[in-house]
PyMOL Python script that loads the backbone (N, CA, C, O; Angstrom):
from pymol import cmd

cmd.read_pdbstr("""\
ATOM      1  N   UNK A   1     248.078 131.196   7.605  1.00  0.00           N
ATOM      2  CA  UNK A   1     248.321 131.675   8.949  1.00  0.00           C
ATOM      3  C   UNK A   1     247.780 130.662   9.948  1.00  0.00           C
ATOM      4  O   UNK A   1     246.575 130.435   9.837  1.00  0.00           O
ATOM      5  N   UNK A   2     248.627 129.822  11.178  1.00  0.00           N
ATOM      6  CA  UNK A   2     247.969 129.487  12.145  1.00  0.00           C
ATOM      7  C   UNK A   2     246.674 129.813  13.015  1.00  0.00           C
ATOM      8  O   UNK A   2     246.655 130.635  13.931  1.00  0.00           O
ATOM      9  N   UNK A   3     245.809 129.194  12.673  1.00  0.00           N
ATOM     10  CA  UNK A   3     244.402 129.538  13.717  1.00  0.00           C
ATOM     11  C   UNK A   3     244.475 129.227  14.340  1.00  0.00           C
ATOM     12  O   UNK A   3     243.760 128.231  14.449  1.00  0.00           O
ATOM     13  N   UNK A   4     245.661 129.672  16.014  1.00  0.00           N
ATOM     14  CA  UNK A   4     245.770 130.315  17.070  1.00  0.00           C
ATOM     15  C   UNK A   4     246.299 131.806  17.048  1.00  0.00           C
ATOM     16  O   UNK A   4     246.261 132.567  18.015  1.00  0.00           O
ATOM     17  N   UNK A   5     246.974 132.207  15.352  1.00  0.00           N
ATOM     18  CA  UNK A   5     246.920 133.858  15.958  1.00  0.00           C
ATOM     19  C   UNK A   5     246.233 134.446  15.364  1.00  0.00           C
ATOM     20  O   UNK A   5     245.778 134.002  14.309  1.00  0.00           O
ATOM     21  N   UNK A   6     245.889 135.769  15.884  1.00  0.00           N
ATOM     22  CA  UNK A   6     245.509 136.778  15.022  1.00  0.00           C
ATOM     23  C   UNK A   6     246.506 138.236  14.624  1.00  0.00           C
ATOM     24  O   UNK A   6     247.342 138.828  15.306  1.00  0.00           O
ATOM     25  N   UNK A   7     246.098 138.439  13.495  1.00  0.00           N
ATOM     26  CA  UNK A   7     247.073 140.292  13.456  1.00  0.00           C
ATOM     27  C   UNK A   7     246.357 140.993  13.582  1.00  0.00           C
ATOM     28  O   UNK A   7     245.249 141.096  13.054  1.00  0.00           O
ATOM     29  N   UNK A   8     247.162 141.964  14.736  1.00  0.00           N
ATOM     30  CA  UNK A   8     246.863 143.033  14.724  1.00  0.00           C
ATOM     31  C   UNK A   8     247.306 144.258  14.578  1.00  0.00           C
ATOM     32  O   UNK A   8     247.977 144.024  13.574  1.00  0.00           O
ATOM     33  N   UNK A   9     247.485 145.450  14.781  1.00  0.00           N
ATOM     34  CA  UNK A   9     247.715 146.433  15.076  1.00  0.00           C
ATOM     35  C   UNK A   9     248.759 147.275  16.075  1.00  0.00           C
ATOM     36  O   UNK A   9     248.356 148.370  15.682  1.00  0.00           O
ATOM     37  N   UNK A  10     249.364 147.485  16.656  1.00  0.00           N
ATOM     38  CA  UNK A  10     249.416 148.555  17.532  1.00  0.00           C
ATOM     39  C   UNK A  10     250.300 149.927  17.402  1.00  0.00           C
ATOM     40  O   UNK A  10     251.162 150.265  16.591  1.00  0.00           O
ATOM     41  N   UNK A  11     249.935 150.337  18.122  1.00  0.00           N
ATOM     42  CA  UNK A  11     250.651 151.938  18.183  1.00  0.00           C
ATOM     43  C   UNK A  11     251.110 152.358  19.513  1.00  0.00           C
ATOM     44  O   UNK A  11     250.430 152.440  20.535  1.00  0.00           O
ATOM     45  N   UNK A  12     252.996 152.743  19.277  1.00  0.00           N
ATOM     46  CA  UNK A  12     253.231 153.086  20.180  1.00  0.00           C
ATOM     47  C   UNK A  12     254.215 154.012  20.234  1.00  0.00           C
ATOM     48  O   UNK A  12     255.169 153.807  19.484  1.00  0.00           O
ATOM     49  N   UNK A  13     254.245 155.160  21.048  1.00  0.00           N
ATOM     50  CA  UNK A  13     254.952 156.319  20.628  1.00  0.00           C
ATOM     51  C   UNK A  13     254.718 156.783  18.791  1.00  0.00           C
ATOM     52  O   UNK A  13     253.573 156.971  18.379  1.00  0.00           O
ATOM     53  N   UNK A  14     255.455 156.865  18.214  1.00  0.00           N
ATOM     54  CA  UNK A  14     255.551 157.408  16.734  1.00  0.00           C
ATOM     55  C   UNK A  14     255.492 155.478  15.623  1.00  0.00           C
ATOM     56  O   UNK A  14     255.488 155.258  14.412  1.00  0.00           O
ATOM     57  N   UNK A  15     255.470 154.832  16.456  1.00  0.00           N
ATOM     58  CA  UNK A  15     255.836 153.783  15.827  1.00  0.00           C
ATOM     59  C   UNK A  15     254.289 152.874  15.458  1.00  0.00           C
ATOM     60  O   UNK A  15     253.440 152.740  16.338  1.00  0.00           O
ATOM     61  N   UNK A  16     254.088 152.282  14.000  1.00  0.00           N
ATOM     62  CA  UNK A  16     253.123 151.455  14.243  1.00  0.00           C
ATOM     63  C   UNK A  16     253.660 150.063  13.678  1.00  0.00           C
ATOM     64  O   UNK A  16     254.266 149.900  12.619  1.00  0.00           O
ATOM     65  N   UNK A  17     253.262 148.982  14.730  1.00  0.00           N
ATOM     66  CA  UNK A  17     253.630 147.596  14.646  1.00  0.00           C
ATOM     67  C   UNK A  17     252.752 146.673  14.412  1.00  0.00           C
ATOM     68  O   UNK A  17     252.044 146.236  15.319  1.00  0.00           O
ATOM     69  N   UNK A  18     252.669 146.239  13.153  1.00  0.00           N
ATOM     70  CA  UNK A  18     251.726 144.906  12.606  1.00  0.00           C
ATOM     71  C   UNK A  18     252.371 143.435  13.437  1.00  0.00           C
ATOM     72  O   UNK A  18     253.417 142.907  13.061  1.00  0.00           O
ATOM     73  N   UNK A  19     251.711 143.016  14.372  1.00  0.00           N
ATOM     74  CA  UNK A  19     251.830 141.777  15.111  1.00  0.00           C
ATOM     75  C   UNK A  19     251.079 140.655  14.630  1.00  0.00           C
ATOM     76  O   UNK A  19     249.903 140.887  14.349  1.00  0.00           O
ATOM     77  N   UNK A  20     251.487 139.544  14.484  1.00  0.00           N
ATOM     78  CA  UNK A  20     250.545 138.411  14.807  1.00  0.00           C
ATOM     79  C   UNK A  20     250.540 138.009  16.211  1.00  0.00           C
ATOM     80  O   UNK A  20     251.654 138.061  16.731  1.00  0.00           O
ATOM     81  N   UNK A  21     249.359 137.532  17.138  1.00  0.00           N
ATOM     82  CA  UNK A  21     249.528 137.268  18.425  1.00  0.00           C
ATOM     83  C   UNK A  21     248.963 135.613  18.521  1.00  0.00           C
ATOM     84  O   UNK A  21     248.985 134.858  17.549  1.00  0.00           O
ATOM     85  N   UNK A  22     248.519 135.268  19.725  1.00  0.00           N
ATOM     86  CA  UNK A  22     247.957 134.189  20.356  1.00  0.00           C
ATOM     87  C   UNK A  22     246.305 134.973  20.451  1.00  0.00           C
ATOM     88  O   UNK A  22     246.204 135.941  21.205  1.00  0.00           O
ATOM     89  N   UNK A  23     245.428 134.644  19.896  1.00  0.00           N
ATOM     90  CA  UNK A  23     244.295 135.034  20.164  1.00  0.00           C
ATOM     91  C   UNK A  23     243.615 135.194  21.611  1.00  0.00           C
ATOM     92  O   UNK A  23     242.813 136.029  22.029  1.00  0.00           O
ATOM     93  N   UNK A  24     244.164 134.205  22.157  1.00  0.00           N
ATOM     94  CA  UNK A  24     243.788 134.636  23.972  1.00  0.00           C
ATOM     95  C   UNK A  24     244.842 135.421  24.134  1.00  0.00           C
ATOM     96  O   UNK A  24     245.421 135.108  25.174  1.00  0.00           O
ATOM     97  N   UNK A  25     245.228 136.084  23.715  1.00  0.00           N
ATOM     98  CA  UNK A  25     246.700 136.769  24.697  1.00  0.00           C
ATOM     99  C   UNK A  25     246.344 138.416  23.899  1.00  0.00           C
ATOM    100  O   UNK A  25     246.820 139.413  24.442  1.00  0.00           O
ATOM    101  N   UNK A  26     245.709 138.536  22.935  1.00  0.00           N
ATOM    102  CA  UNK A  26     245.277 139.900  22.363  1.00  0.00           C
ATOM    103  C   UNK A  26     245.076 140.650  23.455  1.00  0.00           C
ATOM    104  O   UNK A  26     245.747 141.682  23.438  1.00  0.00           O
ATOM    105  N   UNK A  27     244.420 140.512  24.367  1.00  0.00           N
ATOM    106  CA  UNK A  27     244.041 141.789  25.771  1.00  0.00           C
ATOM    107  C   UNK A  27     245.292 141.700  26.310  1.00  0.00           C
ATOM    108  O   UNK A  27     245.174 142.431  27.293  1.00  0.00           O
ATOM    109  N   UNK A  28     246.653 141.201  26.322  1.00  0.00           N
ATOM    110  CA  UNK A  28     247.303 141.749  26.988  1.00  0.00           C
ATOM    111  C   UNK A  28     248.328 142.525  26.297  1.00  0.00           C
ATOM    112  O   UNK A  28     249.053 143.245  26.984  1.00  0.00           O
ATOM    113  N   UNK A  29     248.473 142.481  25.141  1.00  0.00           N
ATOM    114  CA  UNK A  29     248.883 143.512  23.835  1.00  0.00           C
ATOM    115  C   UNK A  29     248.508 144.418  23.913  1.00  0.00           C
ATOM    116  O   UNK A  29     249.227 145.416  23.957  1.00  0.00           O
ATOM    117  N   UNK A  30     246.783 144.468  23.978  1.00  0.00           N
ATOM    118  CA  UNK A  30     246.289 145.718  24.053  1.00  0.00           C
ATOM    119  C   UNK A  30     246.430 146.495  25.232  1.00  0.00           C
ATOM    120  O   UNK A  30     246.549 147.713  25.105  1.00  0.00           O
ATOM    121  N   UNK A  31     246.435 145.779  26.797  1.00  0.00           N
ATOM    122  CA  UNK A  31     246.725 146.245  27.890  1.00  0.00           C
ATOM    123  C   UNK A  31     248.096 147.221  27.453  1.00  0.00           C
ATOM    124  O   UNK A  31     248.230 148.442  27.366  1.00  0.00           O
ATOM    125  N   UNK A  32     248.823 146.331  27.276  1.00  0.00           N
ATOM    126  CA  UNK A  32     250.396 146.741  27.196  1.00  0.00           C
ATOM    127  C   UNK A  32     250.242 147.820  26.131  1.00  0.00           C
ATOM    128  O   UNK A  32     250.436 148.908  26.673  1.00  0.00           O
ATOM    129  N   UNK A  33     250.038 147.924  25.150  1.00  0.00           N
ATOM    130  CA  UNK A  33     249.894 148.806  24.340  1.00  0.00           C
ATOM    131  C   UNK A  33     249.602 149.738  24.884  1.00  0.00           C
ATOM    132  O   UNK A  33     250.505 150.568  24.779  1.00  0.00           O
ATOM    133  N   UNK A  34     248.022 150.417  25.972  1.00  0.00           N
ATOM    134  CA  UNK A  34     247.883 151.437  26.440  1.00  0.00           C
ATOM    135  C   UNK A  34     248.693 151.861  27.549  1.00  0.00           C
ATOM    136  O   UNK A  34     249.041 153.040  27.620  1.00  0.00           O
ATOM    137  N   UNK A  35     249.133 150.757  28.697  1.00  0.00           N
ATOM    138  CA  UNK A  35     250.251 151.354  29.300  1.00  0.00           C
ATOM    139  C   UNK A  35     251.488 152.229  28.554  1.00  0.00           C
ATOM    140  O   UNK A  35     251.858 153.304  29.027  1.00  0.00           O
ATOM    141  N   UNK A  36     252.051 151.683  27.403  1.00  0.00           N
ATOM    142  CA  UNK A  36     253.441 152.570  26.831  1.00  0.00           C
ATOM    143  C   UNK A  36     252.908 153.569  26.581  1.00  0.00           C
ATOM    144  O   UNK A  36     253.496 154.578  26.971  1.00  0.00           O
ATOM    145  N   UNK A  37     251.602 153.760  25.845  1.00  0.00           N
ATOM    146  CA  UNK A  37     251.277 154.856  25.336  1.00  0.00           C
ATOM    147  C   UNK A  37     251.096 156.253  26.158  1.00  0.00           C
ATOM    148  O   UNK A  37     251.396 157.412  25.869  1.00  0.00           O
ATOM    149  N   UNK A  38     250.361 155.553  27.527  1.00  0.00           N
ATOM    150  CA  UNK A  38     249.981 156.683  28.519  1.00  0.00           C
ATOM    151  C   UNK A  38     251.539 157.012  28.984  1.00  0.00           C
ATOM    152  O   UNK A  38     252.040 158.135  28.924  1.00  0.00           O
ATOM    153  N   UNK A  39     252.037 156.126  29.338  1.00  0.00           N
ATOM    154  CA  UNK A  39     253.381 156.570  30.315  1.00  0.00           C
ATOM    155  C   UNK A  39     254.596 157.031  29.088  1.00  0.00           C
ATOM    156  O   UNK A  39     255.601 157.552  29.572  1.00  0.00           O
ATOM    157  N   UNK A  40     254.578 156.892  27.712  1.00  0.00           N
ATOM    158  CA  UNK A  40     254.998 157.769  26.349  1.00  0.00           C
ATOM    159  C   UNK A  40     254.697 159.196  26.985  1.00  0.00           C
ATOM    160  O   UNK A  40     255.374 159.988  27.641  1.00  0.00           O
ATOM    161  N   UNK A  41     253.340 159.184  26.492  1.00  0.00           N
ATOM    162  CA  UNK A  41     252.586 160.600  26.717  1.00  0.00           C
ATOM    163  C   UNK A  41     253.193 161.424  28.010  1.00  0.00           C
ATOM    164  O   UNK A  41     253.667 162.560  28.029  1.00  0.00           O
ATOM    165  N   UNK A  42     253.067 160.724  28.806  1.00  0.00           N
ATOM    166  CA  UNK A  42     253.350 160.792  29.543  1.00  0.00           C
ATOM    167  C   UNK A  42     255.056 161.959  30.268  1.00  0.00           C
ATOM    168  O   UNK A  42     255.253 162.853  31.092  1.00  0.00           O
ATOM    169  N   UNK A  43     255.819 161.173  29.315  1.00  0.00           N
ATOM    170  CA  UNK A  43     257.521 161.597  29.500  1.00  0.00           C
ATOM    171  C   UNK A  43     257.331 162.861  28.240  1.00  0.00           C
ATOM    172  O   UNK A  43     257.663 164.031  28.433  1.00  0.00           O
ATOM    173  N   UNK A  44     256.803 162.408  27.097  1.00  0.00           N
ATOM    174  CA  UNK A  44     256.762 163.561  25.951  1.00  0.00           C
ATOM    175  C   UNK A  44     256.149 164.815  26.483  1.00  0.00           C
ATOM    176  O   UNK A  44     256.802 165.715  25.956  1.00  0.00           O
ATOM    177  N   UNK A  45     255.272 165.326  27.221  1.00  0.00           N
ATOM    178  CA  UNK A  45     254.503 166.188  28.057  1.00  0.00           C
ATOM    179  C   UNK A  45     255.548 166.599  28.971  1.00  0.00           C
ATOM    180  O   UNK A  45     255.746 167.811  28.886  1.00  0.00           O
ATOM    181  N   UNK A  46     256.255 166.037  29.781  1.00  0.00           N
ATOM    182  CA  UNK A  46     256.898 166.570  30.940  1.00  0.00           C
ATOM    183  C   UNK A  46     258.062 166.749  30.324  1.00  0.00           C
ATOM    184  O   UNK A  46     258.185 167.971  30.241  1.00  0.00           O
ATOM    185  N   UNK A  47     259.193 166.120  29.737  1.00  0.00           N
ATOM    186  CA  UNK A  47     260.272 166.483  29.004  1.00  0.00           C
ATOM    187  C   UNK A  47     260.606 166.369  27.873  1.00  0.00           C
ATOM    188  O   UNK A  47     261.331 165.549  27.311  1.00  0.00           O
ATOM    189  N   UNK A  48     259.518 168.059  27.194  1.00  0.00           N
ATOM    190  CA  UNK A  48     259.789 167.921  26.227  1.00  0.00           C
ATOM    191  C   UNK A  48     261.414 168.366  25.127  1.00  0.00           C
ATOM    192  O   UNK A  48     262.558 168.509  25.557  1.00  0.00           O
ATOM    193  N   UNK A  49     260.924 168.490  23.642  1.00  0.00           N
ATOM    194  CA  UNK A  49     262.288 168.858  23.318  1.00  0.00           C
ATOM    195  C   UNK A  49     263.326 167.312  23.263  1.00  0.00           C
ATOM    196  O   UNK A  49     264.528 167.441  23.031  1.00  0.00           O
ATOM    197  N   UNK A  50     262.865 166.240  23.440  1.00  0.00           N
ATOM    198  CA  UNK A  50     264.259 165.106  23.650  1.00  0.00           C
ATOM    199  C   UNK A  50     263.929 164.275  22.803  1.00  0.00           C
ATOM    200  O   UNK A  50     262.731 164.261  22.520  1.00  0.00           O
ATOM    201  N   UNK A  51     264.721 163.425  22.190  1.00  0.00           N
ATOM    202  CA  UNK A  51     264.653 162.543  21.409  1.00  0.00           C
ATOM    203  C   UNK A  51     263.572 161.270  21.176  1.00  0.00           C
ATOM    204  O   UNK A  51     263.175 160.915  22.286  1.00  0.00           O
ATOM    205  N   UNK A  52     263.193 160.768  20.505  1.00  0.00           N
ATOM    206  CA  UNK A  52     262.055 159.508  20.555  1.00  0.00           C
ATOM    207  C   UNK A  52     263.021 158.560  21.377  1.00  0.00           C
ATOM    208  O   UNK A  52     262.597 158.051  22.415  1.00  0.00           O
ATOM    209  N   UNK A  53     264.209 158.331  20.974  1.00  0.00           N
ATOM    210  CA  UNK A  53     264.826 157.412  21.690  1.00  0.00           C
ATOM    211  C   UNK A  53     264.929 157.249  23.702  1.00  0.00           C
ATOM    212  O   UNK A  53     265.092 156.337  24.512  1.00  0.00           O
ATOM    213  N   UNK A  54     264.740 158.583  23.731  1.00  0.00           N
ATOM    214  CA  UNK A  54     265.189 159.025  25.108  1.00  0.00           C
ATOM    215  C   UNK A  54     263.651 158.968  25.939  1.00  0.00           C
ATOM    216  O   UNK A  54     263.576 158.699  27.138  1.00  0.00           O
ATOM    217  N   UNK A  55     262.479 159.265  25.087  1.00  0.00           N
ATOM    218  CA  UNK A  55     261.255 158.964  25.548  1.00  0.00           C
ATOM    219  C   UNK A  55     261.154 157.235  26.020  1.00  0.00           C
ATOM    220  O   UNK A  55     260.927 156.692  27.102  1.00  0.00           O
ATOM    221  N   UNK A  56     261.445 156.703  24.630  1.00  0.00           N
ATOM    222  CA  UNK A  56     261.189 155.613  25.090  1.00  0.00           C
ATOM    223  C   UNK A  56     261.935 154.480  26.253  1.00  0.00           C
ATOM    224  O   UNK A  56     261.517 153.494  26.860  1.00  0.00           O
ATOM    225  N   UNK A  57     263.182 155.170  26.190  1.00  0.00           N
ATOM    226  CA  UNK A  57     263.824 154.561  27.509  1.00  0.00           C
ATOM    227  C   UNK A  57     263.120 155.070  28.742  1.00  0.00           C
ATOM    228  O   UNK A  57     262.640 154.287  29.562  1.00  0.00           O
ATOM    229  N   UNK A  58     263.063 156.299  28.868  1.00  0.00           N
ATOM    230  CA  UNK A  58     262.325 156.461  30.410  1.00  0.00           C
ATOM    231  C   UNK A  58     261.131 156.052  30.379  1.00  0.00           C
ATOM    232  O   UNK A  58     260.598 155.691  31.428  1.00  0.00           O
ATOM    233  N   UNK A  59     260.333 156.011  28.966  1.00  0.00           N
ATOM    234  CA  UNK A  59     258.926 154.486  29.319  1.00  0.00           C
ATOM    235  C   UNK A  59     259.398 153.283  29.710  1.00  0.00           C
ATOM    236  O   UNK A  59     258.736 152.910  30.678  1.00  0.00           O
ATOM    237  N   UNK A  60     260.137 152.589  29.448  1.00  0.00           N
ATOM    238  CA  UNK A  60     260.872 151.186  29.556  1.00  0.00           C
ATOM    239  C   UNK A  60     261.391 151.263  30.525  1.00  0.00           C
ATOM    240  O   UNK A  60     261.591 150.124  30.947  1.00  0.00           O
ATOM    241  N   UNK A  61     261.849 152.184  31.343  1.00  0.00           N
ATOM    242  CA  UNK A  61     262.595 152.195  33.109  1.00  0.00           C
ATOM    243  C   UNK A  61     261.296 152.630  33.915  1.00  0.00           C
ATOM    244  O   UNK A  61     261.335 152.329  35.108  1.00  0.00           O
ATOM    245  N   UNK A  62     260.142 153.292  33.472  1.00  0.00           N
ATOM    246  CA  UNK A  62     259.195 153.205  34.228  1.00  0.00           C
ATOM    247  C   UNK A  62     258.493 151.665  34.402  1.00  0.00           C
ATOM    248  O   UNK A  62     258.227 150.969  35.382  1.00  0.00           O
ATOM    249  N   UNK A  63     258.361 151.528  33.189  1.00  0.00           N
ATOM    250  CA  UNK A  63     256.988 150.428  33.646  1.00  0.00           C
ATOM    251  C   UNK A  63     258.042 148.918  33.976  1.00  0.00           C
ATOM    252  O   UNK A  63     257.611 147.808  34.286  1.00  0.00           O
ATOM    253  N   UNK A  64     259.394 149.289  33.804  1.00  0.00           N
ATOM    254  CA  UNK A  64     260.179 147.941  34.639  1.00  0.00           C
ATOM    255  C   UNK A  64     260.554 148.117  36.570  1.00  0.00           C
ATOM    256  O   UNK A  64     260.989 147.465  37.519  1.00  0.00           O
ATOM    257  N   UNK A  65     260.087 149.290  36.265  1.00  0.00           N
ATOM    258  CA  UNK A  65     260.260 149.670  37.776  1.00  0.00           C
ATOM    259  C   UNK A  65     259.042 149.277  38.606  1.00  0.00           C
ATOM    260  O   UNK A  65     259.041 148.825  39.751  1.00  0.00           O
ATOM    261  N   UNK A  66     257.694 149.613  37.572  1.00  0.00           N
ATOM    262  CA  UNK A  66     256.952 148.942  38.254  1.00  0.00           C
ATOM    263  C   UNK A  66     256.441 147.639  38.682  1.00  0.00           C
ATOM    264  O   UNK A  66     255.805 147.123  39.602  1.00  0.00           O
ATOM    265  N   UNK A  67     256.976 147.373  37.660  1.00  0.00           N
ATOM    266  CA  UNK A  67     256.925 145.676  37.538  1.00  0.00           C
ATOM    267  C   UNK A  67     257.568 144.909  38.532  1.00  0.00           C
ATOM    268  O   UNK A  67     257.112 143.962  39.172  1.00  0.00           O
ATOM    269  N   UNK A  68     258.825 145.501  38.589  1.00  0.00           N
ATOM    270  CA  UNK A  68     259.813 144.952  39.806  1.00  0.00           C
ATOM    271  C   UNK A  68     259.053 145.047  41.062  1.00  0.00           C
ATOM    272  O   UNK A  68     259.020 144.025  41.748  1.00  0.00           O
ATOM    273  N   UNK A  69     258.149 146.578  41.679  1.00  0.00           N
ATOM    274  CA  UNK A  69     257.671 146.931  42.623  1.00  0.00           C
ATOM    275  C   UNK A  69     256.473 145.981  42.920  1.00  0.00           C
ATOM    276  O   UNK A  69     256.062 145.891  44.076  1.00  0.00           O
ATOM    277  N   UNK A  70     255.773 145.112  41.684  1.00  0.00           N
ATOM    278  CA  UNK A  70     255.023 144.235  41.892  1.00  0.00           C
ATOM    279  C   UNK A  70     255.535 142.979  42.297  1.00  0.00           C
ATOM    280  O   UNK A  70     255.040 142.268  43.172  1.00  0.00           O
ATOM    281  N   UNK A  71     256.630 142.713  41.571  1.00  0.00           N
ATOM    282  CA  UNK A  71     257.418 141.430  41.757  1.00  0.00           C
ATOM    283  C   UNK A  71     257.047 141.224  43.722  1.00  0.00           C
ATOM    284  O   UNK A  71     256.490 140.317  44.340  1.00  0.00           O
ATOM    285  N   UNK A  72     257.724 142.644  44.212  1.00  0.00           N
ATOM    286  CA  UNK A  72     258.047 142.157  45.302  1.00  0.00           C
ATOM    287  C   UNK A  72     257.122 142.159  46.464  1.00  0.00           C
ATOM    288  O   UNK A  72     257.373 141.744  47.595  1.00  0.00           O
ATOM    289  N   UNK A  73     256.061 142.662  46.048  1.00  0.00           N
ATOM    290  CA  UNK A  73     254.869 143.304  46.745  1.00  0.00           C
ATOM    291  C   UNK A  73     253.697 142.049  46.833  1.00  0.00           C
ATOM    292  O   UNK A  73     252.578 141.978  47.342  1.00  0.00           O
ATOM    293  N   UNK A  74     254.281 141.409  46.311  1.00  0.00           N
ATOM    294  CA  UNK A  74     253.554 140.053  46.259  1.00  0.00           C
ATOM    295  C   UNK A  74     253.562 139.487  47.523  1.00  0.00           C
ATOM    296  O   UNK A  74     254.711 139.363  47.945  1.00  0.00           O
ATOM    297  N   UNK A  75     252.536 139.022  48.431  1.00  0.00           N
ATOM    298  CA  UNK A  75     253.285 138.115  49.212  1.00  0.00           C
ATOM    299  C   UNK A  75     252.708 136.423  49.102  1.00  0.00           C
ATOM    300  O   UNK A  75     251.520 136.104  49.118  1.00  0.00           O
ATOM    301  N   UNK A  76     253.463 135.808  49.029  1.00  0.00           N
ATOM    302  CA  UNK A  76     253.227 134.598  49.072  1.00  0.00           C
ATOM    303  C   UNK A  76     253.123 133.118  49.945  1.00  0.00           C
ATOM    304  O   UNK A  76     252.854 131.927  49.789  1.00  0.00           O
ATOM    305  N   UNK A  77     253.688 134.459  51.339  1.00  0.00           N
ATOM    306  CA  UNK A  77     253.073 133.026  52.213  1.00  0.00           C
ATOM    307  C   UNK A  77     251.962 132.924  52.419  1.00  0.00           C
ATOM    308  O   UNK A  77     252.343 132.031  53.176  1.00  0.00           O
ATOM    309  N   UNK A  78     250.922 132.933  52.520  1.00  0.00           N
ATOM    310  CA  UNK A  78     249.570 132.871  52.736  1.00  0.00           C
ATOM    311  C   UNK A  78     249.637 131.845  51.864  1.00  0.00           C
ATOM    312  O   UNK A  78     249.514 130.789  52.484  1.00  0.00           O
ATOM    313  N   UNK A  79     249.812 131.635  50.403  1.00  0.00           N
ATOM    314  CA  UNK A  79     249.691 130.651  49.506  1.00  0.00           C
ATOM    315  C   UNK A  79     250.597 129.309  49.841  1.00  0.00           C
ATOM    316  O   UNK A  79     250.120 128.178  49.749  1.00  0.00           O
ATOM    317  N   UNK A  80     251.545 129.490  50.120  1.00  0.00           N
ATOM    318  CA  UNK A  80     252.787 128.935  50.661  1.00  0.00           C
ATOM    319  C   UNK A  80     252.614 127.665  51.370  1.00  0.00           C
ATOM    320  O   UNK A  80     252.978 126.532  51.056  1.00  0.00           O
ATOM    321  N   UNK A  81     251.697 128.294  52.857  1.00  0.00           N
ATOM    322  CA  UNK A  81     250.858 127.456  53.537  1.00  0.00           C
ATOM    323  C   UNK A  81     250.098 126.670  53.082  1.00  0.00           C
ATOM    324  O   UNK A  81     250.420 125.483  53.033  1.00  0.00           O
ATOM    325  N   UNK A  82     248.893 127.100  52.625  1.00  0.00           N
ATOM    326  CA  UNK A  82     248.002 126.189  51.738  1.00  0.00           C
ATOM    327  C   UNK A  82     248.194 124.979  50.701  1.00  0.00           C
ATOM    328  O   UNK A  82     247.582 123.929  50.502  1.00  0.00           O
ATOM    329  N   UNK A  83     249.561 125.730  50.004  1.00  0.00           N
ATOM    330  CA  UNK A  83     250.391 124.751  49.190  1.00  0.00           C
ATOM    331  C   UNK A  83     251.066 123.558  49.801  1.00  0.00           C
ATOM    332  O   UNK A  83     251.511 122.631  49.125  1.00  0.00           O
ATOM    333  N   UNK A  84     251.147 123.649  51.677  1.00  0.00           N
ATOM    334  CA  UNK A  84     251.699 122.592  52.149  1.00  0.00           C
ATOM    335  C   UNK A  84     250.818 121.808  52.389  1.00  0.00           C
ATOM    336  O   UNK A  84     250.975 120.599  52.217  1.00  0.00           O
ATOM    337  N   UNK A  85     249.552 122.411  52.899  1.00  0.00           N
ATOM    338  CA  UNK A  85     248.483 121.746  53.736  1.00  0.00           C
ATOM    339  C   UNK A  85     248.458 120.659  52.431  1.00  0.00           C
ATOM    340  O   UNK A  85     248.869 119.499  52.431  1.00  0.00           O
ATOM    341  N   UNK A  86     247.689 121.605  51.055  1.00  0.00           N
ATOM    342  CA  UNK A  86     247.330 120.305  50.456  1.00  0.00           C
ATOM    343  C   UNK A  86     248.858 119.081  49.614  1.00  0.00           C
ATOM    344  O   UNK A  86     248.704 118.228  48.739  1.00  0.00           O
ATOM    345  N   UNK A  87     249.451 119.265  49.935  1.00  0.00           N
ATOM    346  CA  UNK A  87     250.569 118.384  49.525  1.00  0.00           C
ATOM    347  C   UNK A  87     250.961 117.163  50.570  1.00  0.00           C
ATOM    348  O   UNK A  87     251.733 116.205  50.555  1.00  0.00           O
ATOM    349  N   UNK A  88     249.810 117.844  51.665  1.00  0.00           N
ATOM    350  CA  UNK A  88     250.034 116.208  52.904  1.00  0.00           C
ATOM    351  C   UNK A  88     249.345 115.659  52.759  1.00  0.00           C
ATOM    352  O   UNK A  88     249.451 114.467  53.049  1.00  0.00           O
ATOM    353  N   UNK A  89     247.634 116.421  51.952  1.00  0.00           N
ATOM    354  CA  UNK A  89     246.592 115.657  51.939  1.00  0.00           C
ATOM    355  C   UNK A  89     246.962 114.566  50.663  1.00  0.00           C
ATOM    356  O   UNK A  89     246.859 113.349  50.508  1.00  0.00           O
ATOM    357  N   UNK A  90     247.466 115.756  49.819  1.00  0.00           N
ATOM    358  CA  UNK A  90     247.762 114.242  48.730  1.00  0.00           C
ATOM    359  C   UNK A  90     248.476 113.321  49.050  1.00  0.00           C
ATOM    360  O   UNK A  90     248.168 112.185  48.688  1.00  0.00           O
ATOM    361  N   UNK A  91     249.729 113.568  49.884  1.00  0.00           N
ATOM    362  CA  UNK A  91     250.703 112.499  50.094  1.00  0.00           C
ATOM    363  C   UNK A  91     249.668 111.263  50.981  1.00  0.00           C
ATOM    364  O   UNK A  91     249.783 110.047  50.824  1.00  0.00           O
ATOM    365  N   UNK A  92     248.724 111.907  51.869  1.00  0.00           N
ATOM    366  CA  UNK A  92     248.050 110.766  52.920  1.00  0.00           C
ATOM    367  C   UNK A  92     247.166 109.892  51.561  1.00  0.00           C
ATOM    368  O   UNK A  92     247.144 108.665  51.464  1.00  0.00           O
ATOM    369  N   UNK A  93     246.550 110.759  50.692  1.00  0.00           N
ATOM    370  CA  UNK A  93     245.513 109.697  50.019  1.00  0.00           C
ATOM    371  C   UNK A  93     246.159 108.857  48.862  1.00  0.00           C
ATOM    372  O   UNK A  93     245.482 108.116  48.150  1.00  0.00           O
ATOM    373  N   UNK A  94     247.636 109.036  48.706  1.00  0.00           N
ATOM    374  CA  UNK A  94     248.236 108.291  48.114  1.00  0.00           C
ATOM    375  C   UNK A  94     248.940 106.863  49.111  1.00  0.00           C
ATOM    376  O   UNK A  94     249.611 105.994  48.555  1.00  0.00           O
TER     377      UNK A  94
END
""", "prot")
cmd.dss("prot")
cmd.show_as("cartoon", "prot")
cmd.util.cbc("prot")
cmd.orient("prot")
């Protein structure tokens, strides 16, 4: 096995998945892992009675919805600026 990954574990909905990862990147597996799980729990609690399949799509349209809502919530001129300032300083000390 490459010593940059490790295996691990996870669990999500009814499913368990043996991964190998990137050893720095394990906390965000695990992040991600507890997000599906809560927002799983989540849809299984409120509508119950429906298929695993149907759970897991309305997990997967939630947390892409949020994601998108971050996408855009970002703002980036503040950085934007700064990114010009120093791109004159380099251009002058070149």
């Amino acid at each position: 096995m490459n010593e940059d990954l490790q295996k691990i574990t996870l669990h999500i909905g009814t499913l368990t998945l043996p991964m190998s990862v990137k050893r720095d990147e394990e906390s965000f597996y695990r992040e991600a892992e507890r997000l599906i799980r809560e927002r799983y729990t989540y849809y299984t609690t409120k509508y119950p009675n429906q298929k695993t399949e149907m759970y897991f799509t309305m997990t997967a349209l939630d947390i892409a919805v949020q994601a998108q809502r971050t996408k855009h919530s970002v703002d980036l001129e503040p950085m934007a600026g700064r990114l010009e300032l120093l791109l004159k300083e380099i251009e002058k000390a070149l």
